[in-house]
N, C-alpha and C positions, 0 to 999 in steps of 0.2 A: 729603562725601567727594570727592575729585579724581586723578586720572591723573596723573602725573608725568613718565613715557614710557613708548614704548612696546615688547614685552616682546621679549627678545633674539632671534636668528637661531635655529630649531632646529637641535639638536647631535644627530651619529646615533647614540650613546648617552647623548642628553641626559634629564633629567629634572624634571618639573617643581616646583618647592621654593618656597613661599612660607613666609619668615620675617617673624615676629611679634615689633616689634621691633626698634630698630636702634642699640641704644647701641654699646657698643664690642666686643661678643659679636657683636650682630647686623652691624656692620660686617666682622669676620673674617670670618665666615660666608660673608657677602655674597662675598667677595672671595676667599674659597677654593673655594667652591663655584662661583661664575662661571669662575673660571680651571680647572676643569675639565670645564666643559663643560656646565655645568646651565643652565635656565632659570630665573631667581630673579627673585621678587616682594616684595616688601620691603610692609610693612604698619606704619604708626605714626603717631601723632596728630599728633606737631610735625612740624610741614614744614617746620624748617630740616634736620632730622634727613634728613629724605627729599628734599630739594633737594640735601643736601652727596653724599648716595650714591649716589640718579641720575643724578650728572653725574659722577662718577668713575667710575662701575661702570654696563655694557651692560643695564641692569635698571629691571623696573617698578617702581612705587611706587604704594602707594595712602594715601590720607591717612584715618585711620579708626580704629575701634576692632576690635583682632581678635576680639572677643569677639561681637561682631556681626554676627547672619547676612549683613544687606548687605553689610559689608565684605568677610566674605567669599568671598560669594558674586560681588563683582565683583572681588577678587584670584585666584579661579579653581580654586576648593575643587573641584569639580567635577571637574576634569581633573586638580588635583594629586598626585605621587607623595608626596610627602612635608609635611607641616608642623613648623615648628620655632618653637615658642614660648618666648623669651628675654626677655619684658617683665620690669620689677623686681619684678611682684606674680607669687609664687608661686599663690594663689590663678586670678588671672586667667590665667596659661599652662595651669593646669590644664582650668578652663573653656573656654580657648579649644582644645587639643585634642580635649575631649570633644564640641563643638558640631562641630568638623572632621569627628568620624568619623560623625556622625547628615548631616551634609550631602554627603560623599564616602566615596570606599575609602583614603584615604591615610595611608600609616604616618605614627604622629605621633612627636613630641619635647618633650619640656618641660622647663624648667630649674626644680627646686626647693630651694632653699637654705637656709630655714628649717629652724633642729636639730631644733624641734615635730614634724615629717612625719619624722625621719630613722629611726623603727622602722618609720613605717609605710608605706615608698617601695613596697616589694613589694606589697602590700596594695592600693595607689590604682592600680599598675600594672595590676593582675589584675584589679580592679573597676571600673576607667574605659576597660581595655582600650590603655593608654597605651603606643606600643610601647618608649620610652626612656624614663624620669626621669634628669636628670646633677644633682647637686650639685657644683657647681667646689669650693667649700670643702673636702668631702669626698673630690673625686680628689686637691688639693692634698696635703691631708693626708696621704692614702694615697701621694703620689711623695712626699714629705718622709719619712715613715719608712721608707721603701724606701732613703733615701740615707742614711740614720742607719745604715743594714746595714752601710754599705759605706765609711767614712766619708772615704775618698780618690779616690774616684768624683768625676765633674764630674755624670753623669746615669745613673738606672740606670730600663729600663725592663724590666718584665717580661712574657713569652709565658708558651701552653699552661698558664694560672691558674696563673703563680709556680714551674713545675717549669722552665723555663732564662731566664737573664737577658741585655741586653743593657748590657756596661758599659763606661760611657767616664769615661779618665781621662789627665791630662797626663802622658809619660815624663819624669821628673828628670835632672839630670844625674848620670852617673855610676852609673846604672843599669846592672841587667844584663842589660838587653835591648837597650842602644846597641849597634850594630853587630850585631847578629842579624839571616839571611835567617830570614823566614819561613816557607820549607822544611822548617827544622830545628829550628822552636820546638818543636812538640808534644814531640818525642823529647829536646831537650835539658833543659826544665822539667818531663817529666815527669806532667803537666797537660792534660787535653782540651778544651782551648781551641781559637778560633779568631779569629782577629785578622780584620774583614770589614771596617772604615774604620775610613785615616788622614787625619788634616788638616796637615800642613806646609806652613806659611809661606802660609795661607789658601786651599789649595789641597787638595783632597780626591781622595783616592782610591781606587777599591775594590784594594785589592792584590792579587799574585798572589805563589809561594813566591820567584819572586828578591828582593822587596824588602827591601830592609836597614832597618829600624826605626834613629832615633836622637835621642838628647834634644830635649826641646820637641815631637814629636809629640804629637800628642791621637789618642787609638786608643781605637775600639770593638770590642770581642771579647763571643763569645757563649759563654756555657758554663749550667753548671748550677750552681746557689748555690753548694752545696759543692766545688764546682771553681774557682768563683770566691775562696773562702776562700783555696784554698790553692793558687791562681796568685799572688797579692799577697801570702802570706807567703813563698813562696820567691824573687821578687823585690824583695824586702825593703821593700815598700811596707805601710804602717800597716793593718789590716785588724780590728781590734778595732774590735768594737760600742761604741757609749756606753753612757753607763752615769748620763749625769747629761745633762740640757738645759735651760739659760734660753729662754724664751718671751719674747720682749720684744711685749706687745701682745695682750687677752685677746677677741679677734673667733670668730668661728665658727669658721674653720681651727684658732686655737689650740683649741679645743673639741676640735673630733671627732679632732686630732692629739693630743692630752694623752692621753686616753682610751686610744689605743694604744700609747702609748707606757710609760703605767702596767701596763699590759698586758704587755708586754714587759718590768720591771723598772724600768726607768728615774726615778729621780728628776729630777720636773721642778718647776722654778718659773717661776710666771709674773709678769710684769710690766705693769700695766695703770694708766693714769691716771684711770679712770673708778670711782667711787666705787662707782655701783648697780651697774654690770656685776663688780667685783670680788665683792659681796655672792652676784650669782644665779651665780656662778661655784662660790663658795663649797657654795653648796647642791647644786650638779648634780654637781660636779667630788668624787671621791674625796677622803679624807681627807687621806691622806698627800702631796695634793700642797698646795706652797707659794704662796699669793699675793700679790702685794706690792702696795701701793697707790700707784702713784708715777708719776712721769715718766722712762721708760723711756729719755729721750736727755737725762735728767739726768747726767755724767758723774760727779759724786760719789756718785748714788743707785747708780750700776750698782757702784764702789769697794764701797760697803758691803755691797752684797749677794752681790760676792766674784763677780764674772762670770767674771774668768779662771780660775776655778778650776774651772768646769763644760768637761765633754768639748766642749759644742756650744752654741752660739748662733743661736737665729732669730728674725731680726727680721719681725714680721708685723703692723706698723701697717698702718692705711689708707692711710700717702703713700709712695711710695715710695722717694724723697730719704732720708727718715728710714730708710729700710731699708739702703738703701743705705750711709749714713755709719756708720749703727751697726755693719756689716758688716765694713769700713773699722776702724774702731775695735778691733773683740772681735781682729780679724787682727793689728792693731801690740798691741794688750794680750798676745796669747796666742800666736803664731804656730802652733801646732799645734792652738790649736781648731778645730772643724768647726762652720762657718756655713752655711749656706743662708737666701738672702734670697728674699724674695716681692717678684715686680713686677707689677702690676696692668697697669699702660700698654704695650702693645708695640712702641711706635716707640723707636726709636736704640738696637736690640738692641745693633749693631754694637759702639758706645758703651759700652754696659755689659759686653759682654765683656772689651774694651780693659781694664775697670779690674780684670780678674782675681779676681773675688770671690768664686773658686769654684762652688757650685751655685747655680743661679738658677733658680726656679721660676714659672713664668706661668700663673697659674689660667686665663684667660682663652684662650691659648690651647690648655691642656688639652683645655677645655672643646669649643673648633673642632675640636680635635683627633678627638677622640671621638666629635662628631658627624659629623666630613667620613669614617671609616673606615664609622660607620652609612651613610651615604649611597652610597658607594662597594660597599658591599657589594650595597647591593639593586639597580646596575644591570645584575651580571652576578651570578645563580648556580647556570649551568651548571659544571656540572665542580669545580666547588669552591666554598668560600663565603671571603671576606676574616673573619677575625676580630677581627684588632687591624692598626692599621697606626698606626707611629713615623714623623713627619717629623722628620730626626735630622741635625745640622752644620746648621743655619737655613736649614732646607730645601730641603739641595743633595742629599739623600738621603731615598729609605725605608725602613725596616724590616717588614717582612708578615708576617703570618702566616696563611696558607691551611689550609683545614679540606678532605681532596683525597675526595670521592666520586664515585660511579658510573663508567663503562668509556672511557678514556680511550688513547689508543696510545701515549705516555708512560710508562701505567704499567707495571712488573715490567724496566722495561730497566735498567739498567744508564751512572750516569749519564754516565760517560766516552765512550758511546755518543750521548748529545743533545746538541743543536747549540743552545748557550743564549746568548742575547743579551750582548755585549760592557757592560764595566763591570756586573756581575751575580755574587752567589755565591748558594748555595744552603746558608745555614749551618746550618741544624739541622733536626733530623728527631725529632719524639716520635711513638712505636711503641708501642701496647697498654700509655705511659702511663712509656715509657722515652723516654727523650731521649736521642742521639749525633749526634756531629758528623759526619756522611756521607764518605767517600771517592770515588772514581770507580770504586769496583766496587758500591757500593751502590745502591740503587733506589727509587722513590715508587712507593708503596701504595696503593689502594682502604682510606679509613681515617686516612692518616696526616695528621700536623699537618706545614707544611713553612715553615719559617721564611727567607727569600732579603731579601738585602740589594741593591739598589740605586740607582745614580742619575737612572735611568730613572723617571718619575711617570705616575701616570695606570693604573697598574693595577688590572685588578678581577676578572679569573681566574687562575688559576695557568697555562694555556696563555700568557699572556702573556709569560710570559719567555721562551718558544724565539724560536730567533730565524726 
């Protein structure tokens, strides 16, 4: 075992986080978590791995096995706030957050991914005492049929467990929302929406009611599912569910997304090159769905099995090229089908946007995602708790959702009354389990869930937003 450097400057709400780990999960991490303020120690056996991260990122390294009380006990289990275990062995993150908690007090994290553990995550949670399990496949899957809801969406994330959503999507030309202040949407569509960021011309902005919306904007607005139906059908935007989906590629994601998707009605087939995995597909995967044995960037295999004929296509190889191009492809076959590709890699997002592919999905950084929102929660929670937080436009925004308790001088006022931080909305409010979209005669509750948008980062109570 060896030192790599030595451990960053303390932060005055900094926390101590040693990740387990450092492939391209544990490099996010690394790299999100540093930039807000954490003390990160990095743990992993290759020291090319821990030389490439020590010397970009203000952080320790230890060269080791996490599973090891020496290791960790000189990466600093002891003092640590947190552990996040991201190695490729589900097995061994498991191990290694149960040894973390018999050796310190620190909430742990483990990445499990294997389908085998997928009934029994609550189970090993409650019995190892594990304070997170993530499956990336399984959130994958869970944001891909989220966007199959909505199927003219670019990203659709959901608050308050699925009761309002937040959805972004490009305005067409010739819409009917070109030339509309946003003063006058609610009352002229009719619709309890609210429009909280736009991006024009790669510039973002939280709006206010003078803005005039118009074609090629990318807007996110926050409503409630069924508000969201029936904003995009009187905008005359597509809003019909699918009803059919090709799989191109039979990996874990298309697993645990098939399943729901059958679920929902949907006739899906899948497309997989691999002989055995089509076989144990066969046996797990319901009847009525189709699997086909083939090479899925075959262009005559896809011809026969009649692609453009299906509502939606998702390419879910291992490469991401190949997701890409097939994306590419279902789009000049079918122009109105609905793709979503899977990208593993997170560099030259930029890049990939450029090529307009519509929905693009990043296991990977789901996954940071959902951890850096745990992490952020436990630095602060007085006065409220973080529940979910969106990095939303590549990260030039957030979306929050605060859980508001105990006696606060904020609360029962009245919000036209608070003095809230510039570039900030406060766009939704669930109430004893109701959602509405607030006013400035309305007020934050002892209780309430409160949803605020924006491009200020770094928050971890809900007092943070006054100004």
């Amino acid at each position: 075992m060896s030192i790599f450097k030595k451990p960053a400057r303390m932060h005055e709400k900094a926390m101590n986080i040693i990740i387990v780990g450092v492939g391209k999960v544990g490099a996010t991490l690394a790299d999100k978590l540093t930039a807000e303020g954490n003390n990160v120690t990095v743990v992993d056996k290759n020291p090319k791995f821990l030389n490439r991260i020590t010397t970009t990122y203000d952080i320790m390294g230890i060269k080791g096995n996490g599973s090891s009380y020496g290791t960790l006990i000189e990466a600093g289990i002891e003092t640590a706030d947190l552990i996040i275990a991201v190695t490729e062995s589900d097995e061994l993150n498991l191990l290694c957050c149960t040894l973390a908690q018999n050796l310190g007090s620190c909430a742990t994290i483990a990445r499990v991914r294997t389908p085998d553990y997928g009934e029994e995550l609550p189970y090993l949670r409650d019995k190892l005492g594990i304070s997170l399990i993530i499956n990336p496949e399984l959130e994958a899957a869970k944001e891909i049929n989220r966007l199959l809801h909505f199927p003219s969406a670019i990203s659709v994330n959901a608050f308050a467990k699925g009761s309002v959503d937040m959805i972004t999507f490009k305005i067409p030309q010739g819409n009917t929302l070109c030339g509309m202040h946003l003063a006058g949407l609610r009352a002229k569509i009719g619709v309890n929406v609210l429009i909280c960021a736009v991006e024009r011309n790669s510039e973002l902005v939280i709006p206010n009611g003078s803005f005039e919306l118009a074609a090629g904007d990318v807007i996110s607005f926050i409503a409630r599912p069924e508000d969201a139906y029936s904003f995009f059908s009187i905008i005359g935007i597509k809003s019909r569910k699918i009803s059919s989906a090709m799989l191109i590629g039979g990996g874990r994601t298309s697993f645990y997304l098939t399943n729901r998707l059958v679920k929902s009605g949907v006739k899906v087939k899948i497309v997989e090159t691999n002989t055995e995995r089509c076989n144990e597909l066969a046996e797990i995967l319901p009847d009525k769905v189709i699997i086909v044995n083939g090479d899925g960037t075959d262009e005559s295999l896809l011809k026969q099995e009649n692609m453009s004929e299906y509502d939606a296509v998702i390419p879910l190889t291992g490469i991401d090229e190949e997701n890409i191009l097939l994306t590419l492809y279902a789009m000049k076959t079918s122009p109105d089908i609905k793709t979503i590709t899977k990208v593993d890699h997170i560099g030259f997002t930029n890049v990939i946007e450029g090529l307009e592919l519509g929905s693009v999905v990043y296991p990977r950084l789901m996954t940071a995602q959902i951890i850096r929102t745990y992490a952020r929660a436990r630095k602060n929670s007085i006065g409220s708790n973080i529940e979910t937080i969106y990095r939303i436009f590549d990260d030039r925004a957030e979306a929050i959702e605060f859980k508001i308790g105990g006696a606060a001088n904020y609360l029962n006022v009245p919000l036209k009354q608070l003095k809230l931080k510039n570039e900030l909305l406060i766009a939704a409010i669930i109430r004893a389990g109701k959602s509405f979209i607030p006013t400035g005669d309305d007020s934050i509750q002892k209780n309430d869930t409160v949803i605020i948008v924006t491009t200020h980062s770094g928050f971890s109570n809900i007092s943070d937003i006054f100004a």
